[in-house]
Short mmCIF file of the C-alpha atoms (twelve columns), coordinates in Angstrom:
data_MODEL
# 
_entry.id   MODEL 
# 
loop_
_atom_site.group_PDB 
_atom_site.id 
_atom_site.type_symbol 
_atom_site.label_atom_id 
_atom_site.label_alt_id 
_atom_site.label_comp_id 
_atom_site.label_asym_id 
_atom_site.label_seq_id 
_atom_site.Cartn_x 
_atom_site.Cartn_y 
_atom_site.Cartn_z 
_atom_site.pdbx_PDB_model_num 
ATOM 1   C CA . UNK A 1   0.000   0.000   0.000   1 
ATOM 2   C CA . UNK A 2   1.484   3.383   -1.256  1 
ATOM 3   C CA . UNK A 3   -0.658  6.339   0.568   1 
ATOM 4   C CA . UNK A 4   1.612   8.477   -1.344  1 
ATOM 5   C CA . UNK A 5   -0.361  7.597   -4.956  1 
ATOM 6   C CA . UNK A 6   -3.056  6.099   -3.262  1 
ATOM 7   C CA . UNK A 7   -4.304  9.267   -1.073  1 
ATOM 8   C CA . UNK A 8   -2.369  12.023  -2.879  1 
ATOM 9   C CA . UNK A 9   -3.792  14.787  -0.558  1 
ATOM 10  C CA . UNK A 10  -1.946  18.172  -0.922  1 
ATOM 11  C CA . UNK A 11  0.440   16.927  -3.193  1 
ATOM 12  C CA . UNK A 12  1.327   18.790  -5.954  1 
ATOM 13  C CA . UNK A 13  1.142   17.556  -9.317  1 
ATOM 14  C CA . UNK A 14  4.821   18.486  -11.189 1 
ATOM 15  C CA . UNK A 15  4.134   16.944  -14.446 1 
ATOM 16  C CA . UNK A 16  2.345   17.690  -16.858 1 
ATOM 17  C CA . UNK A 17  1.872   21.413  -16.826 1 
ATOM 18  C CA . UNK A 18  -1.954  22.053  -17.605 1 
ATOM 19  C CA . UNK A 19  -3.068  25.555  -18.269 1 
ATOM 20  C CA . UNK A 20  -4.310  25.330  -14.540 1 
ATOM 21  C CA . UNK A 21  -1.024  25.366  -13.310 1 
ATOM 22  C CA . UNK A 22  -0.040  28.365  -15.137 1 
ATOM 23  C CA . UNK A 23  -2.626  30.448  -13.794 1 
ATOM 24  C CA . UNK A 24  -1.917  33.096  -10.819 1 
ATOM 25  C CA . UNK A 25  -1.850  31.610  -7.202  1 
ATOM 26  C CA . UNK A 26  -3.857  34.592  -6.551  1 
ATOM 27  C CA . UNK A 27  -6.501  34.407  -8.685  1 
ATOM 28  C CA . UNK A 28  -6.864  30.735  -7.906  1 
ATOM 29  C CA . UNK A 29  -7.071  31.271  -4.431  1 
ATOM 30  C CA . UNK A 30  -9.840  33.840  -5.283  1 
ATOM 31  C CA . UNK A 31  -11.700 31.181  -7.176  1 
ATOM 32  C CA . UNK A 32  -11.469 28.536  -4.213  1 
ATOM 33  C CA . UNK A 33  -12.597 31.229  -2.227  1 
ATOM 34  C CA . UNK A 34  -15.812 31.671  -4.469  1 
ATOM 35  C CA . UNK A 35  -16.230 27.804  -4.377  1 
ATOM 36  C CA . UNK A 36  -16.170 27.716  -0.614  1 
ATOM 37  C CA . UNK A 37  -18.122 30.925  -0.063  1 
ATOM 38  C CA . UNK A 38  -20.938 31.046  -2.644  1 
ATOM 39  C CA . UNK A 39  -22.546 28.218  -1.466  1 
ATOM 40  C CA . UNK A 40  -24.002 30.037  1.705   1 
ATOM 41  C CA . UNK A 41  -27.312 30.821  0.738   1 
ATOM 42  C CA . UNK A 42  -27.507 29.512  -2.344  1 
ATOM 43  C CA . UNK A 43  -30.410 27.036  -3.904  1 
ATOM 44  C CA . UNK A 44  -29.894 23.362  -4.301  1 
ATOM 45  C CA . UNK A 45  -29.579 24.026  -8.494  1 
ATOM 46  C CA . UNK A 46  -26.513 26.210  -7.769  1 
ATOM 47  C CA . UNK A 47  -24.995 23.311  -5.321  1 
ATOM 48  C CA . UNK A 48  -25.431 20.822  -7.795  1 
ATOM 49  C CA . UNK A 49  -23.869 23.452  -10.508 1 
ATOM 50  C CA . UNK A 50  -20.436 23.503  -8.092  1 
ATOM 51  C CA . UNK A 51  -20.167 19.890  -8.374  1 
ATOM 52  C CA . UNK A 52  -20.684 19.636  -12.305 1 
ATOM 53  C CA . UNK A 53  -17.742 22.881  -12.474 1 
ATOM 54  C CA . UNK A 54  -15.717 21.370  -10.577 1 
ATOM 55  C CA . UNK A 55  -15.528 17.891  -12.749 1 
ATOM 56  C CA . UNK A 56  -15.326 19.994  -16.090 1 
ATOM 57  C CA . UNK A 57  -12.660 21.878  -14.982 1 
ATOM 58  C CA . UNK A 58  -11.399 18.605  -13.782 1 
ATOM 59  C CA . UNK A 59  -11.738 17.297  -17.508 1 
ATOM 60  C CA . UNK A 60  -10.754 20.526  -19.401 1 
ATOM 61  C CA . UNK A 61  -7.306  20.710  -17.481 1 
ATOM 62  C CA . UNK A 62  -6.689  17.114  -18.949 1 
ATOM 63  C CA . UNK A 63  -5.008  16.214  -15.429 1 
ATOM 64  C CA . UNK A 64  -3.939  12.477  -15.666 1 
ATOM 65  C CA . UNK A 65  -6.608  9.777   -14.896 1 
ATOM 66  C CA . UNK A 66  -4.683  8.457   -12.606 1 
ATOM 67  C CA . UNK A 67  -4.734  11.335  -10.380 1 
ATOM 68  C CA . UNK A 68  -8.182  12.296  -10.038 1 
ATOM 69  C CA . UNK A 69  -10.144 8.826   -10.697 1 
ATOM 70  C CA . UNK A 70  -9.496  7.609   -7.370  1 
ATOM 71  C CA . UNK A 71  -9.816  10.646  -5.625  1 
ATOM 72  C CA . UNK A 72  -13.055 11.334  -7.319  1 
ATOM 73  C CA . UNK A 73  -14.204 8.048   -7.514  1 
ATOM 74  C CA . UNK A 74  -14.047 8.205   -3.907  1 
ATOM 75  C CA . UNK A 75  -15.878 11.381  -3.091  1 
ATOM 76  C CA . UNK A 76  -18.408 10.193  -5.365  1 
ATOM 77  C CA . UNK A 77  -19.507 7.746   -4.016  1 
ATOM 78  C CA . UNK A 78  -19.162 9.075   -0.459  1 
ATOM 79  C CA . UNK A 79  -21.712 11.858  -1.887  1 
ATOM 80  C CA . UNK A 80  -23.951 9.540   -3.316  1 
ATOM 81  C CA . UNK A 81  -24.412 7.784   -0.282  1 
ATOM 82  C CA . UNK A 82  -24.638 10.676  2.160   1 
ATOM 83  C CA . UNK A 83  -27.551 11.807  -0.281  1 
ATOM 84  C CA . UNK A 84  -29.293 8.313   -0.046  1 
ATOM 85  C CA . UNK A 85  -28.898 8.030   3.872   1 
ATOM 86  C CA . UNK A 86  -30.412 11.598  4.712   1 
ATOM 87  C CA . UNK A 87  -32.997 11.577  1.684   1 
ATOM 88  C CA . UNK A 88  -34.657 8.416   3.720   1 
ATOM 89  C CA . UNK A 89  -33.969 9.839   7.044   1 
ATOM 90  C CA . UNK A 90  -36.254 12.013  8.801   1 
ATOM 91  C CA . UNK A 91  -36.433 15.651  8.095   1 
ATOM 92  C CA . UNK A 92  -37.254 16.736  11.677  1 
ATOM 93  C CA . UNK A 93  -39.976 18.532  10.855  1 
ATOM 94  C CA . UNK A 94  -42.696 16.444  12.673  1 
ATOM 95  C CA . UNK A 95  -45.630 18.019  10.438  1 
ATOM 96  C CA . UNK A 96  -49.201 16.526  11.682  1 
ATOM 97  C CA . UNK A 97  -51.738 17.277  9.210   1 
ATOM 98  C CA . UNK A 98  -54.658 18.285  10.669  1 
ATOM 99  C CA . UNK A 99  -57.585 20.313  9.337   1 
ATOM 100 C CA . UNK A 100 -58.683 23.469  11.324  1 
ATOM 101 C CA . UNK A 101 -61.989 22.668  10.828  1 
ATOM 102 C CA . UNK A 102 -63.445 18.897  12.309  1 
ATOM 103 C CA . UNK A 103 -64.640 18.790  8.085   1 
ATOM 104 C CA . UNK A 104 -63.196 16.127  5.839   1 
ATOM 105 C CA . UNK A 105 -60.452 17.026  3.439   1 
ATOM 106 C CA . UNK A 106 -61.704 14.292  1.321   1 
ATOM 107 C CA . UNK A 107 -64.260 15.732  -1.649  1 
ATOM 108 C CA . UNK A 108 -67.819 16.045  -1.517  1 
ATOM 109 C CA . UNK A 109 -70.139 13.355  -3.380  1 
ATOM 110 C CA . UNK A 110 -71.828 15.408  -6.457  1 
ATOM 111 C CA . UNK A 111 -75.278 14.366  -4.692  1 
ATOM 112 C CA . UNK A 112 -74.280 16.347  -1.637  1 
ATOM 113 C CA . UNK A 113 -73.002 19.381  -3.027  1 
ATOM 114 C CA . UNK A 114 -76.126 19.589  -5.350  1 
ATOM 115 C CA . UNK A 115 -78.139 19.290  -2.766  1 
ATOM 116 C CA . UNK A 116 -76.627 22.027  -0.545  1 
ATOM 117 C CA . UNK A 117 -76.190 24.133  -3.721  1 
ATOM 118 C CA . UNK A 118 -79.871 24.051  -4.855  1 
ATOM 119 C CA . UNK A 119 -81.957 26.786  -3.582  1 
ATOM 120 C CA . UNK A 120 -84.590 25.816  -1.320  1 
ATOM 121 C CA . UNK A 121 -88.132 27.747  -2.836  1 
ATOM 122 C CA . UNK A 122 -90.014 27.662  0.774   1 
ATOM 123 C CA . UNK A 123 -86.909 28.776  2.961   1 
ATOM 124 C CA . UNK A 124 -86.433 32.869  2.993   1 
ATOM 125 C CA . UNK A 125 -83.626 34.634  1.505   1 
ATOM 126 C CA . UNK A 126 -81.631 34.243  4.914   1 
ATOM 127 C CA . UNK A 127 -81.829 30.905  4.494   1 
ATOM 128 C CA . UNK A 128 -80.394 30.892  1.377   1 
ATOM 129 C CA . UNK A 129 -77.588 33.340  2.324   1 
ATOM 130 C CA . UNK A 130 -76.847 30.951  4.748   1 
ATOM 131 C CA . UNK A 131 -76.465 27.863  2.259   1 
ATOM 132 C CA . UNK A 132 -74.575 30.210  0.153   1 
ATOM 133 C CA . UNK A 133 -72.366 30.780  3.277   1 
ATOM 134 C CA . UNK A 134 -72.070 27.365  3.954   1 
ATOM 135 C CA . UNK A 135 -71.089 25.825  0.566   1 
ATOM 136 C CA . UNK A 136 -68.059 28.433  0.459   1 
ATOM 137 C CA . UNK A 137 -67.152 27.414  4.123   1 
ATOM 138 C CA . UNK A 138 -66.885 23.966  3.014   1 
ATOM 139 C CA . UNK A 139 -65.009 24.477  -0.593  1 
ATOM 140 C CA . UNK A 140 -62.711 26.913  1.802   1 
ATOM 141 C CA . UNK A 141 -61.705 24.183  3.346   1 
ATOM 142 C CA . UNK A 142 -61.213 21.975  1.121   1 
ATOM 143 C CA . UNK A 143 -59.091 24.452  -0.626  1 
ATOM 144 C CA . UNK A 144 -57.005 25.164  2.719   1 
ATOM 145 C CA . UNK A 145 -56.364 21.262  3.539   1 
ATOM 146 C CA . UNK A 146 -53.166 20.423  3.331   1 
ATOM 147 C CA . UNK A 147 -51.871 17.832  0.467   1 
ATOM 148 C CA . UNK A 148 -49.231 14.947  1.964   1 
ATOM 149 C CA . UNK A 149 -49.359 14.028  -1.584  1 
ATOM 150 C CA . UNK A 150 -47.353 17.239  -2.753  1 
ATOM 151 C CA . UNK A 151 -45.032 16.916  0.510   1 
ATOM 152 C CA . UNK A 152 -43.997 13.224  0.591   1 
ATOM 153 C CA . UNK A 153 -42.395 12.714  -3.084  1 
ATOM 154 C CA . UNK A 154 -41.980 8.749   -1.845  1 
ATOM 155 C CA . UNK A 155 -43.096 6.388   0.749   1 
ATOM 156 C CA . UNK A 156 -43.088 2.870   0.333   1 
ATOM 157 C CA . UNK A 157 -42.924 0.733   3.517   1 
ATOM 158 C CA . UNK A 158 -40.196 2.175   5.891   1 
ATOM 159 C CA . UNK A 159 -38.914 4.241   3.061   1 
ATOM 160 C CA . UNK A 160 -40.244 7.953   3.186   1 
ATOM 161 C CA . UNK A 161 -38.736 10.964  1.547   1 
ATOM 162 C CA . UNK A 162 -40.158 14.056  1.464   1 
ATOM 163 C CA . UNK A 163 -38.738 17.197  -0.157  1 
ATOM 164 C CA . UNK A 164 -37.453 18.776  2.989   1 
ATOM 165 C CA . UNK A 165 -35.421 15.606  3.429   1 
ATOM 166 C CA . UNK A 166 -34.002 15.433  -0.248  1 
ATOM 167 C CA . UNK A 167 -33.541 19.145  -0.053  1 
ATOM 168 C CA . UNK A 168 -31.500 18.522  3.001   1 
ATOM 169 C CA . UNK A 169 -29.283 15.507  1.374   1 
ATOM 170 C CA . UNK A 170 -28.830 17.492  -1.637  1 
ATOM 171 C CA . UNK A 171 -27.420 20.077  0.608   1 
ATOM 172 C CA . UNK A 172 -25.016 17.969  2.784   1 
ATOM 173 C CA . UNK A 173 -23.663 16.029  -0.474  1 
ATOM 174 C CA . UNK A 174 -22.377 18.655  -2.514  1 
ATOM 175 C CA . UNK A 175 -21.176 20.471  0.933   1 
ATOM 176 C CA . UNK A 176 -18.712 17.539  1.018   1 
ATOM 177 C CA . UNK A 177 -18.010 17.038  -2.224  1 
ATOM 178 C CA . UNK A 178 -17.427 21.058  -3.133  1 
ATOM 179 C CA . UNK A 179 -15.051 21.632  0.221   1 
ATOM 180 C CA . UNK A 180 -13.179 18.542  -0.368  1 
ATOM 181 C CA . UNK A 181 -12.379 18.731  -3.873  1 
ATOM 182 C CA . UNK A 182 -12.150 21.991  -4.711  1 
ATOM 183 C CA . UNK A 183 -8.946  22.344  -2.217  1 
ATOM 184 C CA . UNK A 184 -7.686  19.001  -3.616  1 
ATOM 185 C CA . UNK A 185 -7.881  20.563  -7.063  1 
ATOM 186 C CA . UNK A 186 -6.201  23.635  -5.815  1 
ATOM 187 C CA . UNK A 187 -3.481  22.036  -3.559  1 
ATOM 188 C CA . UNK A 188 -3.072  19.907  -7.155  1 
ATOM 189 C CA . UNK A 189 -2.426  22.365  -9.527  1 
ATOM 190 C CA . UNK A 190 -0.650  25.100  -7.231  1 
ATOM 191 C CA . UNK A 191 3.238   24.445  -5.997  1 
ATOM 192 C CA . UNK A 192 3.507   25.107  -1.696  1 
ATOM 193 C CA . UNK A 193 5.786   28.517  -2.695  1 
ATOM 194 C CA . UNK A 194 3.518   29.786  -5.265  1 
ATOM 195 C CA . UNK A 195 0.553   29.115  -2.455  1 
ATOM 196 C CA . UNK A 196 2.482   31.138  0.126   1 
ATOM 197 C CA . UNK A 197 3.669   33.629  -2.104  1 
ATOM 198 C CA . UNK A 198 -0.069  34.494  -3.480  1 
ATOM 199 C CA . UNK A 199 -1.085  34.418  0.313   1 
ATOM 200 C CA . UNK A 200 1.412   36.994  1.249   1 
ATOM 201 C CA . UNK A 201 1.257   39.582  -1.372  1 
ATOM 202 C CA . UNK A 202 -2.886  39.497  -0.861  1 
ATOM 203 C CA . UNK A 203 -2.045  40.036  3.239   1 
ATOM 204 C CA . UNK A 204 0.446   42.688  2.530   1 
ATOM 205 C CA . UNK A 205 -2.132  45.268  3.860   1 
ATOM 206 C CA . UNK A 206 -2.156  43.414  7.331   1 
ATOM 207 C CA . UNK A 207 0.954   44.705  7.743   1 
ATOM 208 C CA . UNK A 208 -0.167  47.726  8.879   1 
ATOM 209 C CA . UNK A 209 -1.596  46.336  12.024  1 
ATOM 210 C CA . UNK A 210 1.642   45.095  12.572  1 
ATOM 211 C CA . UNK A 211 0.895   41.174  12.027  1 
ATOM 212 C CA . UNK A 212 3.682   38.859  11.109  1 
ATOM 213 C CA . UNK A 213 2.309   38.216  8.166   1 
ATOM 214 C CA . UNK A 214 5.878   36.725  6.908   1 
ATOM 215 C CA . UNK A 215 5.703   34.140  9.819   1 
ATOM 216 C CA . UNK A 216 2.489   33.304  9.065   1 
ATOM 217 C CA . UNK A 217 3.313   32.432  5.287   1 
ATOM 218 C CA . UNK A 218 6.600   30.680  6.358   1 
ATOM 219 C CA . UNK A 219 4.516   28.217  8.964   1 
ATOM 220 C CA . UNK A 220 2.167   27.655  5.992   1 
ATOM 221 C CA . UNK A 221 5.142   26.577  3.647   1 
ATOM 222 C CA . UNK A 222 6.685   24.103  6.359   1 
ATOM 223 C CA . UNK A 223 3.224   22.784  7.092   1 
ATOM 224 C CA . UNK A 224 2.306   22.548  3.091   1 
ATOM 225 C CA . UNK A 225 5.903   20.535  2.800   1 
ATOM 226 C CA . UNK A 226 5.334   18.624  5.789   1 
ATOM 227 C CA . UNK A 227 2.281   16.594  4.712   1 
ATOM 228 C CA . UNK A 228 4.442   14.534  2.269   1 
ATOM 229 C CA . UNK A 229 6.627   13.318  5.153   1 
ATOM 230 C CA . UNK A 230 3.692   12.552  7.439   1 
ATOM 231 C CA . UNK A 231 2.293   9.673   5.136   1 
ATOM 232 C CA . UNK A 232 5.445   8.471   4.299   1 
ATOM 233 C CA . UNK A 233 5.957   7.736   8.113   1 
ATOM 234 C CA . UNK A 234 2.506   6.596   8.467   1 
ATOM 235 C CA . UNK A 235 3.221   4.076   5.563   1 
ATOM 236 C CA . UNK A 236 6.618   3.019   7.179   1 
ATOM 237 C CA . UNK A 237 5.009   2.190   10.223  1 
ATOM 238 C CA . UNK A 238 2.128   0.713   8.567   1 
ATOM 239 C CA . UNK A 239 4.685   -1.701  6.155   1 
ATOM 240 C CA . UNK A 240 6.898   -2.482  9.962   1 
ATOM 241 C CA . UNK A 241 3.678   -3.913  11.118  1 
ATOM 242 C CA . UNK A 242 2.603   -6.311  8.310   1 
ATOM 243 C CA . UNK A 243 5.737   -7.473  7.955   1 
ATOM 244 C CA . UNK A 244 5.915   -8.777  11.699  1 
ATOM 245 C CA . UNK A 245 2.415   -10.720 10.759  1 
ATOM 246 C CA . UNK A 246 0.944   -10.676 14.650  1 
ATOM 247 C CA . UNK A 247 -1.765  -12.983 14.967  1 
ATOM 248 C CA . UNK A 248 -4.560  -10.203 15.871  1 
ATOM 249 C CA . UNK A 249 -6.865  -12.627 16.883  1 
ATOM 250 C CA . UNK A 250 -4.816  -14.252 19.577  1 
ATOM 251 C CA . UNK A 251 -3.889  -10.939 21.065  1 
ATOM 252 C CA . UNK A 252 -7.241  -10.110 21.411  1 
ATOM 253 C CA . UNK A 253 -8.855  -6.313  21.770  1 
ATOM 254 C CA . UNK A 254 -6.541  -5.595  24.182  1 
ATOM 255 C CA . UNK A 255 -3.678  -6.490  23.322  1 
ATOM 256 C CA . UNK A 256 -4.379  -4.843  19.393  1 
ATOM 257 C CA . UNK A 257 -5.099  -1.307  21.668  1 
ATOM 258 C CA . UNK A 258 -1.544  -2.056  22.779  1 
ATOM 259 C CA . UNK A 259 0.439   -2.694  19.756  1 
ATOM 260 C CA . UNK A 260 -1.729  0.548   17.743  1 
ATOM 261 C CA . UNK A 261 -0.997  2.844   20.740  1 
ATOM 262 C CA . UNK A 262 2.700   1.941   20.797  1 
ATOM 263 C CA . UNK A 263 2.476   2.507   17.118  1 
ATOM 264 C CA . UNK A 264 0.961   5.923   17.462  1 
ATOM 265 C CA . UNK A 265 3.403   7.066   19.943  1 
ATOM 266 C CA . UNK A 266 6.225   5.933   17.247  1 
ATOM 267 C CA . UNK A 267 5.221   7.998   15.055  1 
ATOM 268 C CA . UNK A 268 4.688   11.093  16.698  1 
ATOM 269 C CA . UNK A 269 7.958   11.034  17.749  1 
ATOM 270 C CA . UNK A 270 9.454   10.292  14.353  1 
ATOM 271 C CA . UNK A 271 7.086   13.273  13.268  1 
ATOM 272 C CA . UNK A 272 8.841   15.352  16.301  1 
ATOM 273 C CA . UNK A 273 12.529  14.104  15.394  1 
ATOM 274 C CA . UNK A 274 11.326  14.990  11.382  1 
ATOM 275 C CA . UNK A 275 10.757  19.063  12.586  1 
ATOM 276 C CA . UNK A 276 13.582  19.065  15.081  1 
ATOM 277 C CA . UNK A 277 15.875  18.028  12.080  1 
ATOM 278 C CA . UNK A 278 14.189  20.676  10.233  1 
ATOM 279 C CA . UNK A 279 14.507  23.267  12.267  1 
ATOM 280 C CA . UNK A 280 18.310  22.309  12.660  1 
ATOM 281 C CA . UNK A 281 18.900  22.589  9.219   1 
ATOM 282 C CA . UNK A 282 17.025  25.911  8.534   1 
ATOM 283 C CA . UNK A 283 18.983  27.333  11.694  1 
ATOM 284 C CA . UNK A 284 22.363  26.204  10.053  1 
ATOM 285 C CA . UNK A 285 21.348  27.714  6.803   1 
ATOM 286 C CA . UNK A 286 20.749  31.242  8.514   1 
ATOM 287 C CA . UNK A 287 16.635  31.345  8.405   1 
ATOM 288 C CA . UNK A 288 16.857  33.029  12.172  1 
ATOM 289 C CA . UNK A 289 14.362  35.375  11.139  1 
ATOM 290 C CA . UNK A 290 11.887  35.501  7.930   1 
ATOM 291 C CA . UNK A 291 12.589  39.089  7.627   1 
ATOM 292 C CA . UNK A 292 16.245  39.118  6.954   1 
ATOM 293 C CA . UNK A 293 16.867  35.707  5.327   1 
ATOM 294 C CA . UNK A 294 13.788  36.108  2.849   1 
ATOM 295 C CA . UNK A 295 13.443  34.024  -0.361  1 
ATOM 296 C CA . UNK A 296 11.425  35.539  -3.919  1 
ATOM 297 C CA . UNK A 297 9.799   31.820  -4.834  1 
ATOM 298 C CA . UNK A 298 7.952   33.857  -7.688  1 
ATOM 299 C CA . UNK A 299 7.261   36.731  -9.302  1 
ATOM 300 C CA . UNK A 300 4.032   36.872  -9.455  1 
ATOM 301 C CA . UNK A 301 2.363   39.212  -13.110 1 
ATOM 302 C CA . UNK A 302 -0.761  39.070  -13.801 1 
ATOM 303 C CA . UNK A 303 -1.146  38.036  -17.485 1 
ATOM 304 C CA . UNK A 304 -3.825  37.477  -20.169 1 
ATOM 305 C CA . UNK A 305 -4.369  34.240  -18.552 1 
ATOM 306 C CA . UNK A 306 -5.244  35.479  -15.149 1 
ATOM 307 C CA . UNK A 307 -7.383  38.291  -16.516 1 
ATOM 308 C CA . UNK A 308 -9.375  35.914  -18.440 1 
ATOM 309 C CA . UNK A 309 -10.019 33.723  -15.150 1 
ATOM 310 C CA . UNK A 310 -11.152 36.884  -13.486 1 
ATOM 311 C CA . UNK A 311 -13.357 37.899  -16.140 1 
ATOM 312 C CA . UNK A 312 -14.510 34.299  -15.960 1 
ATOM 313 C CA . UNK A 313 -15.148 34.870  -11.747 1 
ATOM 314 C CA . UNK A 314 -16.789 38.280  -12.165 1 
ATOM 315 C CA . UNK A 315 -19.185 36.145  -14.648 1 
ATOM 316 C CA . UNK A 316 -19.561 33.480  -11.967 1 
ATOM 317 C CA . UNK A 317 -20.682 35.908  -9.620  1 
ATOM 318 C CA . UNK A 318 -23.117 37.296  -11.434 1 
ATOM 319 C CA . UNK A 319 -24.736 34.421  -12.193 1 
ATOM 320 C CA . UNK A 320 -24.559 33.235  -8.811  1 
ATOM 321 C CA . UNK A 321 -26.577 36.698  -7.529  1 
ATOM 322 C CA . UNK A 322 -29.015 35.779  -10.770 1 
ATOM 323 C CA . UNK A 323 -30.240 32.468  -10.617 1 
ATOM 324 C CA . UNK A 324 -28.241 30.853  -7.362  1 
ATOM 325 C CA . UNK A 325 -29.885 33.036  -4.564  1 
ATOM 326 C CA . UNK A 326 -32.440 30.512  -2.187  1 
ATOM 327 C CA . UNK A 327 -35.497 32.403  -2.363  1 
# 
């Protein structure tokens, strides 16, 4: 098992060079940031519409297969099932349909209501207001019952969903899908120094509150470079155990919470010994202090490229206020 290939999160993708890596870290982070911010408030057509631009942008990039089938493939079907678990659950409303009149919702026979409806030649005109009355009490409420029909859109045995509960699944899907793989696509397609370098020319105007906004960036870069070594000790320690082939079973739950917490505590401190040496060698290099030892990763031009995207974004946005907005 290789979690480096097999869960390739916040790797970066070196080769080949789509026209998604050649685009601005800034104005991708602004489009991740219009993923992950116009979905508040928006309708379940626009939700679905995140999903379907994220895969075509997936597509259009032409980003190997390899690379996002698995990922996708996974998220996927972890949407699909989140949206078939809370379509069937309950929606928490707990509606009880009841009439606010003690009158049937069910229709009048035809005899009935042509009886009521025909004028009676004896009675006085009181008597007929009062029929009159009556007939458009009763077609008021049958106008004013509710319809379970037009709520529930399926029940069959156990199995109920109603449209409060789909809209609800709907929701929660593409939430998960949208957060996860919109960063995944970003981390993907952006280098670590390109991300921190985008980050700290848009935070430049923090500076005048006087936050370290250099420290900041630098603690994103180590973190960004540090993932990589975190699976590869996970999968070290992961490869040390199979290879020892313990009999699980004769160990028992007990002695498996033994072996897994030893295990954990291994690797935190090869984790710990992995930033000490870090730290070591950034000290030996001179990187006391950000400010005085600091490194231009990129230069960072907007070109026709990037204007293009944010033509493209001031479009999304406007569509987004148009047709997006939950009424």
């Amino acid at each position: 098992m290789d979690l480096l290939r097999s869960l390739p999160l916040g790797l970066y993708l070196e080769q080949p060079q789509t026209w998604l890596h050649k685009i601005d870290p800034r104005v991708k982070f602004a489009w991740l940031m219009s993923f992950l911010t116009s979905y508040v408030l928006a309708n379940n057509f626009w939700r679905v519409l995140l999903v379907v631009l994220l895969i075509i942008a997936t597509l259009i990039a032409r980003i190997p297969r390899r690379v996002w089938r698995q990922q996708m493939g996974w998220l996927l079907m972890l949407s699909f099932f989140v949206l078939a678990i809370a379509a069937v659950s309950p929606d928490g409303l707990g509606v009880d349909y009841q009439p606010r009149l003690p009158v049937s919702c069910n229709v009048l026979p035809d005899e009935k209501k042509s009886q009521e409806i025909t004028p009676n030649n004896t009675g006085s005109d009181k008597a007929g207001d009062k029929k009159k009355s009556r007939v458009t009490t009763s077609n008021n409420v049958e106008e004013t019952c509710p319809d379970e029909k037009y709520y529930v859109l399926f029940h069959k045995g156990p199995v109920k969903v109603t449209r409060y509960s789909l809209s609800l699944a709907v929701r929660l899907s593409t939430l998960i899908f949208t957060v996860i793989y919109s960063t995944n696509l970003y981390l993907l397609t952006t280098a670590p120094e390109e991300i921190t370098s985008g980050i700290e020319s848009l935070m430049q105007p923090l500076r005048r509150f006087k936050l370290p906004v250099t420290e900041i960036t630098l603690t994103l870069t180590l973190s960004l470079r540090f993932i990589p070594l975190v699976l590869e000790e996970v999968q070290n320690l992961f490869r040390s155990v199979m290879t020892r082939a313990i009999n699980w079973k004769k160990l028992g739950l007990k002695g498996a919470f033994k072996v897994w917490m030893i295990v954990a505590e291994r690797l935190l401190e090869n984790l710990l010994l992995r930033a000490d040496q870090m730290a070591n060698a950034m000290m030996v290099r001179g990187f006391t202090s950000p400010n005085e030892h600091r490194v231009q990763w990129h230069d960072l031009r907007l070109k026709r490229l990037d204007w293009l995207a944010i033509a493209t974004l001031i479009l999304f946005w406007g569509i987004r206020l148009a047709i997006g907005t939950e009424v």
